[in-house]
C-alpha positions in Angstrom: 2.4 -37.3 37.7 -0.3 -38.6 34.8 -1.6 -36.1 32.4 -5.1 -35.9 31.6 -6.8 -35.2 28.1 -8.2 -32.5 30.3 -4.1 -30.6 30.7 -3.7 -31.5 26.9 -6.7 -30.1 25.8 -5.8 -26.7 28.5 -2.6 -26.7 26.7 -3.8 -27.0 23.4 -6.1 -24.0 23.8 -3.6 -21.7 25.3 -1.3 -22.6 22.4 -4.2 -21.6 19.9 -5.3 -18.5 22.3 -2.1 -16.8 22.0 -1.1 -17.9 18.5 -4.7 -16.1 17.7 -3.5 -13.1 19.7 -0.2 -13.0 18.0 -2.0 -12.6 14.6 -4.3 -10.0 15.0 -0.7 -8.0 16.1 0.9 -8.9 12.8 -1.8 -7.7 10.6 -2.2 -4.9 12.7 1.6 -4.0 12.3 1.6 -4.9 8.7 -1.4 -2.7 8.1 -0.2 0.0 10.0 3.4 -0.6 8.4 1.4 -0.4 4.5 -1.1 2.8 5.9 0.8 6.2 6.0 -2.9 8.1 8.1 -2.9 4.4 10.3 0.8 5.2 11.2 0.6 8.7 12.1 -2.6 8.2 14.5 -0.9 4.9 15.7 2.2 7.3 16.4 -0.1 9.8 18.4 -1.4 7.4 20.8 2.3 5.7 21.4 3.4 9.3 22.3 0.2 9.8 24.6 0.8 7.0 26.7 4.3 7.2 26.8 3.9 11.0 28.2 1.5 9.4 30.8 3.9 7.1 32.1 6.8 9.7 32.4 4.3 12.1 33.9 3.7 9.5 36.6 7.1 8.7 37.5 8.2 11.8 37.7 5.2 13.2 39.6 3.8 15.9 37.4 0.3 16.3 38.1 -1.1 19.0 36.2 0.3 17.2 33.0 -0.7 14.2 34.2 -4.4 15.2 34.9 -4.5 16.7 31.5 -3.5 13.2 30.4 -5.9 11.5 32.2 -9.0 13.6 30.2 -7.2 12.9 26.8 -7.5 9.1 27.1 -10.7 9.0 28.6 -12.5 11.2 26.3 -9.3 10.3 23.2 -10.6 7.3 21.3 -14.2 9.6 21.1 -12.6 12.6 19.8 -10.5 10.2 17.2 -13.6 8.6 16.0 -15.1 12.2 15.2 -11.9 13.6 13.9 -11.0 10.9 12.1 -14.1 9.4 10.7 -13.1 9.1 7.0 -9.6 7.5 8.0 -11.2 5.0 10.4 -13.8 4.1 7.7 -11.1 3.6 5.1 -8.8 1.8 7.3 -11.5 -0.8 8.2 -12.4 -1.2 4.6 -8.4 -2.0 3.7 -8.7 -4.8 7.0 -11.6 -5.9 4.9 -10.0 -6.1 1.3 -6.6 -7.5 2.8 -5.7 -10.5 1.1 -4.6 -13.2 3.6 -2.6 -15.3 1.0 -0.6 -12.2 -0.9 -1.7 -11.7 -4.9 -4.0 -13.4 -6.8 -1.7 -14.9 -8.9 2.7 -15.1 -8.4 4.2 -14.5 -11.1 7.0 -16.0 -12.9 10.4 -14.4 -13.6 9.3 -14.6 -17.4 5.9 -13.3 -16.5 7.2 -10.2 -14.8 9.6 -9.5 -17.5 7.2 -9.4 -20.0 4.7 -7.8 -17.5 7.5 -4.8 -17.2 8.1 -4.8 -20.8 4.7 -3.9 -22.3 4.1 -1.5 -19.4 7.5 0.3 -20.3 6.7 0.2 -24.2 3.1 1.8 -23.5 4.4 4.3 -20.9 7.1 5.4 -23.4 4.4 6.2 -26.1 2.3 8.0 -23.6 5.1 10.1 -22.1 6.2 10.7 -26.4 3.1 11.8 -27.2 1.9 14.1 -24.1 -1.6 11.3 -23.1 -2.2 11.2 -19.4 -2.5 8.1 -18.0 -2.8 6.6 -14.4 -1.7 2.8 -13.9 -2.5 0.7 -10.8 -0.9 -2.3 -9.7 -2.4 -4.2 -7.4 -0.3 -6.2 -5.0 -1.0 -7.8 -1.3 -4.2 -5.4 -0.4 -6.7 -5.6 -2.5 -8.5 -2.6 -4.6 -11.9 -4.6 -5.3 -13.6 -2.1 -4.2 -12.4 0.1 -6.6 -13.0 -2.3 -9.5 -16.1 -3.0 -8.5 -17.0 0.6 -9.5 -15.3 0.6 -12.7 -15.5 -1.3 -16.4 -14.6 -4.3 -16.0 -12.3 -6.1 -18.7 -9.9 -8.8 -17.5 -7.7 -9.0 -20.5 -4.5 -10.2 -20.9 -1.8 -6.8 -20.3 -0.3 -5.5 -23.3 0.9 -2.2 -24.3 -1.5 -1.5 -27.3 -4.2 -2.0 -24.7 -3.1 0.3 -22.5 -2.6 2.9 -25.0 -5.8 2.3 -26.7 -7.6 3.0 -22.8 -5.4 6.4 -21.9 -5.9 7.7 -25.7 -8.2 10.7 -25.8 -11.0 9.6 -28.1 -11.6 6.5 -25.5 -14.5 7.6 -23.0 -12.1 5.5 -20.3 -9.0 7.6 -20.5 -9.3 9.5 -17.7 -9.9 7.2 -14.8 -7.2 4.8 -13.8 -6.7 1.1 -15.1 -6.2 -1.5 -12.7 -3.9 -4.4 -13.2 -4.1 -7.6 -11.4 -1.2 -10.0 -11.8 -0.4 -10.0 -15.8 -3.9 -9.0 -16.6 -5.5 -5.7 -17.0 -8.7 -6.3 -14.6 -10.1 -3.1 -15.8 -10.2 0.8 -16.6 -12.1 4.3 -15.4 -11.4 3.4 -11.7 -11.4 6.1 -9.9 -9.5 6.3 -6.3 -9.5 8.8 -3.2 -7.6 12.0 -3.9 -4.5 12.6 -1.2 -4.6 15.8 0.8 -0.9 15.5 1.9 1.0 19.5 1.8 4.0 17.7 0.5 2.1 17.2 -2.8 2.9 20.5 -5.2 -0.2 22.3 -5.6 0.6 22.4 -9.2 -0.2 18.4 -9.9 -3.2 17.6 -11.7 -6.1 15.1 -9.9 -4.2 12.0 -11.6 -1.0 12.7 -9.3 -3.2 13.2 -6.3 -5.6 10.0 -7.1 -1.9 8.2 -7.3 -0.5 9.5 -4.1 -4.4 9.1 -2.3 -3.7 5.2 -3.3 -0.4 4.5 -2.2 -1.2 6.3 1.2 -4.1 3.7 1.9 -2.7 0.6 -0.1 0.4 -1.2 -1.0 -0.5 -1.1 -4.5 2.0 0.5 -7.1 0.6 4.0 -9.2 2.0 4.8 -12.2 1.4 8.3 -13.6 2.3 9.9 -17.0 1.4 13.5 -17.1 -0.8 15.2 -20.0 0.5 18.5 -19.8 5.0 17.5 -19.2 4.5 13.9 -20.5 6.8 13.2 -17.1 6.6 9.8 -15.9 6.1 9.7 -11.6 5.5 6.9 -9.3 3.2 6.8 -6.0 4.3 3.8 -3.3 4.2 3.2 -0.1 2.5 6.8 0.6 5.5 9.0 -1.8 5.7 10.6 -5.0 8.5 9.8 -7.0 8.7 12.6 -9.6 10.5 12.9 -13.0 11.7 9.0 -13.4 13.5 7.6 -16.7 12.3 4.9 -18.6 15.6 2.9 -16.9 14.6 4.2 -13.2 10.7 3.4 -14.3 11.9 -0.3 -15.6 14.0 -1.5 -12.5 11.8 0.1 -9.3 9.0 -2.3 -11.3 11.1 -5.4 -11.4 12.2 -4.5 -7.8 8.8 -3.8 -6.5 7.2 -6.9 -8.5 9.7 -9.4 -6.8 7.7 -11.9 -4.4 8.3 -11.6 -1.0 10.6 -14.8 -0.5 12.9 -13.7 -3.8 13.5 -10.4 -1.4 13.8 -12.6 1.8 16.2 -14.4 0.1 18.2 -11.6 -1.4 18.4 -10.3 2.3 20.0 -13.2 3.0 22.4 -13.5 0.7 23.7 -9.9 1.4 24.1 -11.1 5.0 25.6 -13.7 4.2 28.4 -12.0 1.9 28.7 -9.3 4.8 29.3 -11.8 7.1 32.5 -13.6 5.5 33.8 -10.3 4.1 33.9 -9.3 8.2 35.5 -13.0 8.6 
């Protein structure tokens, strides 16, 4: 049996058809993994088609029926009800970036990275100056910056205090931070609605949680009235941290993704000859 540049090229095309296919899945999973609103309406439809196929097999027509008008007329009523979500969630697809961060950064780099962000939020927290901190990791917030003042200047803690301090007509939007670099400051981000958020937070805890509902980004917030330091990721607040609990989820968080791989690895690993 000869094969003919006619079967390789067949092949070759399937191959590419389903590696294509397999793609859109994973950013679809990785966005809906990163996107707290993109997992609870992926969660909704799971649930709707999984009802559908019980009601079938176990004969229940009313439900059924019911069923049947829910995902004929469902993906209409979504795109009314949820026409800000949609919007936003298309606009993250468009600002994910394919190859991670701008820039990776060294162990050196983060450490220093860590260290003036520590130093500045210490002052802040001291000395009772709101401030919201953005870090930017594998979606990207260039929406957001372009709509604020740009500075791209190299991160340091004077800097940051200098933006959050009350005289400076920046200090009460957020500052964005891009690698080691400050990219730049008065950005302002979508406010969360989420009941879990106490109704006595201020707009800079809600602009923080807002974020990390929509983004993988990390938002830092000292508050003006407490001088308590919280942090918004992966769609939580994390309320009341120490300087130590502040300092190590950064160096956690900041780790690239093969460093964590690799740490998962190791753990298996030593799990697996301690079970030996």
């Amino acid at each position: 049996m000869s094969i003919t540049l006619t079967d390789v090229l067949s092949l070759v095309r399937n191959i590419v058809d389903i590696s294509l296919v397999w793609l859109i899945f994973y950013f679809i999973l990785k966005n809906i993994k990163n996107n707290v609103k993109l997992s609870l309406i992926f969660k909704g439809v799971a649930f709707i088609i999984i009802l559908k196929f019980a009601s079938d097999f176990f004969g229940f027509k009313t439900i059924g029926v019911l069923l049947e008008y829910v995902i004929q007329w469902g993906p209409i009523a979504l795109i009314v009800i949820f026409q800000p979500e949609i919007r936003n969630i298309l606009e993250q697809l468009g600002r994910s970036q394919l190859l991670g961060r701008h820039k990776v950064l060294t162990v050196d780099e983060r450490e220093r990275m860590v260290y003036e962000m520590v130093n500045a939020i210490d002052y802040l927290r001291k000395e009772r100056i709101g401030a919201l901190i953005v870090i930017e990791r594998d979606i990207s917030l260039g929406n957001y910056i372009d709509k604020a003042k740009k500075l791209y200047a190299d991160l340091s803690s004077d800097l940051l205090i200098a933006i959050f301090y009350e005289g400076n007509p920046l200090h009460d939007g957020g500052v964005i931070i891009q690698g080691d670099r400050i990219t730049c400051a008065g950005a302002v981000f979508p406010t969360s609605s989420s009941p879990k958020l106490n109704r006595r937070l201020g707009t800079r805890h809600r602009a923080a949680l807002g974020l990390a509902e929509e983004t993988d980004a990390i938002c830092i917030v000292v508050s003006e009235e407490t001088g308590r330091v919280s942090i918004a990721v992966k769609g939580e607040m994390l309320y009341n941290l120490t300087l130590d609990d502040v300092r190590m989820m950064l160096i956690d968080e900041l780790k690239p993704k093969q460093d964590i791989d690799l740490e998962l690895e190791t753990e298996e690993e030593e799990i697996y000859e301690e079970d030996k």
